[in-house]
N, C-alpha and C positions, 0 to 999 in steps of 0.2 A: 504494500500500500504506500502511493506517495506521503512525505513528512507533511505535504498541506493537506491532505485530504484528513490524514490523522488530526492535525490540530483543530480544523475544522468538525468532526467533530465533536472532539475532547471540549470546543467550547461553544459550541451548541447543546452538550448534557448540560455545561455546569447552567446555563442560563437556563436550561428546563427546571433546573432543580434552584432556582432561582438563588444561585451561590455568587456571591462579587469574589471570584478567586480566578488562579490566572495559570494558564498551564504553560508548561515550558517542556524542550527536548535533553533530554542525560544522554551520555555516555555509559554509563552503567553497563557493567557486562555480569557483575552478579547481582543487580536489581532490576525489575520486569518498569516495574513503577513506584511511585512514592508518593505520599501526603506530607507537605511541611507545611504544619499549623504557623510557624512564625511569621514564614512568607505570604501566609497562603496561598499555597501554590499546589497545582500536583503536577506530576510529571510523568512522560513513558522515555522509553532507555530509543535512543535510533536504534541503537544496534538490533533491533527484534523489531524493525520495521515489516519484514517481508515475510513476518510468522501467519495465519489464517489472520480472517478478520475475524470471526468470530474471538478470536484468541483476545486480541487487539482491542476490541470493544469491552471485552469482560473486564480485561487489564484495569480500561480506565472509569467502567462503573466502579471495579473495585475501591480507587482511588479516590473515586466520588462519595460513596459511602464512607470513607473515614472521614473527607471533609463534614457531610452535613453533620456526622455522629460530631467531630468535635466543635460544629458551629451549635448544636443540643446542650454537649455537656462538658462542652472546655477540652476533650481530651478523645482520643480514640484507640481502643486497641478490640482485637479480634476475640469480643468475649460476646453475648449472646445477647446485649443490645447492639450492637455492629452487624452483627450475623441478620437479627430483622431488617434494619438499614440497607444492607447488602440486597437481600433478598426483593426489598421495596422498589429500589431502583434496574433492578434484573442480572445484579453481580453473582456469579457463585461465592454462596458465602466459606469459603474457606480462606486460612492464610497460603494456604501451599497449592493453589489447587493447579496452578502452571509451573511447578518445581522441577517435572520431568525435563519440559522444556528449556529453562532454565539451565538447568543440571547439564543437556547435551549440546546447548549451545556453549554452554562455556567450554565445556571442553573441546568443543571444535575450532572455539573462536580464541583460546591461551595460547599465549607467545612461549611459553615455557612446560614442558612434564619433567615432575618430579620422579625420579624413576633409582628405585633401591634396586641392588644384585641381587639380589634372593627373592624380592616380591613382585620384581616390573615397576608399571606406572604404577604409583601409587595417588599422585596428584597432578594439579595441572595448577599454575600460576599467570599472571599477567606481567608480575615486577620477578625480578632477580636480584636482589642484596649481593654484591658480589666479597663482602667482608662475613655475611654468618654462614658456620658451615650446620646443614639441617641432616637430622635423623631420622630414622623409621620410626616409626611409633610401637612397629608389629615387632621386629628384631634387635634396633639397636642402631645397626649399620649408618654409617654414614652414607647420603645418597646424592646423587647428580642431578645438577637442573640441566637439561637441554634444551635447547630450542626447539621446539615442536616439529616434525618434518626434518629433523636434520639427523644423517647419524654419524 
């Protein structure tokens, strides 16, 4: 989906839901979307522009029901006044409920895997500290960051 087509209408909900809040584009590679009550603002990540729309839509009801929840009650998190909110505006109400997604876009989209002798990949990063050395969790080992595709 083009990025105007999404803001367009990321802010055609909030004016259904009759919200003065303002959406903006992230970066975010391990966030789908976000609520920041200071700015109020919500956001969706570019990077998962070109996921389903469906997906896309749900993302930013989700996002919208924490705003009204915290324009209700000052504050918002995924307990079961949020979960009716969600539900009001046609989010699934869960926190996780796009984490598969999530989950395999990031690792297709890490500049780096963490990869131990004994376990394989074990993880997948974006940054590389080139001063800390990182261990398994599973064995001990010290293990290698490489560049993802390189061997």
């Amino acid at each position: 989906m083009e990025l105007q087509e999404i803001r367009d209408i990321a802010n055609s909900l909030l004016g259904k839901h009759n919200l003065n809040w303002k959406f903006k584009f992230s970066n975010g590679k391990k966030v789908l979307g976000q609520c920041q009550p200071r700015n109020r603002t919500i956001t969706f990540s570019k990077v998962y522009k070109d996921v389903e729309e469906y997906i896309i839509l749900d993302i930013i009801k989700h996002e919208i029901a924490h705003a009204i929840d915290t324009e209700r009650r000052g504050y918002s998190s995924h307990d079961r006044y949020w979960k009716k909110i969600a539900q009001e505006v046609g989010a699934e109400p869960s926190r996780k409920t796009h984490s598969e997604l999530l989950e395999k876009a990031y690792k297709e989209n890490a500049k780096y895997v963490v990869v131990c002798p004994e376990h394989g990949i074990i993880g997948y990063r974006n940054r590389k500290n080139h001063d800390a050395l990182y261990t398994c969790r599973g064995c001990g080992n010290y293990v290698d960051i490489k560049e993802q595709g390189v061997e």
